[in-house]
C-alpha positions, 0 to 999 in steps of 0.5 A: 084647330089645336093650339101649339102654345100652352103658356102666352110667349115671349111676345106676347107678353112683351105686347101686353106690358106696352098695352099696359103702359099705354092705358096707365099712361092714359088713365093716370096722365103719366107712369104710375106705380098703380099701372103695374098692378094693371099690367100683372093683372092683364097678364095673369088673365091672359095667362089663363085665357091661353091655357084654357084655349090650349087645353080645349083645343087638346080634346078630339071633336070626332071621338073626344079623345083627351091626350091629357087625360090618357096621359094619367089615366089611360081607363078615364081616358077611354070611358070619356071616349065612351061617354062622348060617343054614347051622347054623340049617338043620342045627338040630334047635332051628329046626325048628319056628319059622317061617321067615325071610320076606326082604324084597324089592322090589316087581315093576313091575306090582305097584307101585301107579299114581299118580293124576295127576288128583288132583293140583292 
């Protein structure tokens, strides 16, 4: 599952400050200053929490390609493919899941001809 969010959104937010509203009103018997510090802190674990889930969904689960990483350095990128398979090969958990079939490119004779008489 890849995550479309990278930050929390506009929503989100807005649920977590009534959340927080809610249990300071609840702890302290009425709206306290002392609550805002508990909502900021709700919010920036979120925050976190969001990030965090995004950023793992971004990595591959069949060959572990990192759009992020190849994005500063495409040579990482392909040696954390490389290691991920190595150990994959080396894994019991893999065993039975089917290989990873790589995309390739179409020999000559295995392209299809164009029909030149078809076009006017």
């Amino acid at each position: 599952m890849v995550y479309t969010y990278r930050h929390l959104t506009l929503t989100q937010v807005i649920g977590l400050v009534l959340l927080g509203i809610i249990i300071t009103y609840s702890v302290f018997m009425s709206l306290d200053l002392r609550g805002l510090g508990f909502i900021l802190l709700m919010l920036i674990v979120a925050e976190v929490f969001t990030q965090t889930k995004w950023r793992a969904s971004m990595i591959c689960r069949n060959c572990g390609f990192d759009p992020v990483v190849y994005i500063r350095s495409p040579e990482q990128a392909g040696l954390k493919i490389k290691a991920f398979m190595d150990k994959r090969s080396q894994s019991p958990d893999h065993l039975l899941r089917p290989q990873v079939r790589w995309a390739r490119q179409p020999l000559e004779s295995e392209k299809k001809a164009e029909n030149l008489s078809l076009k006017v």
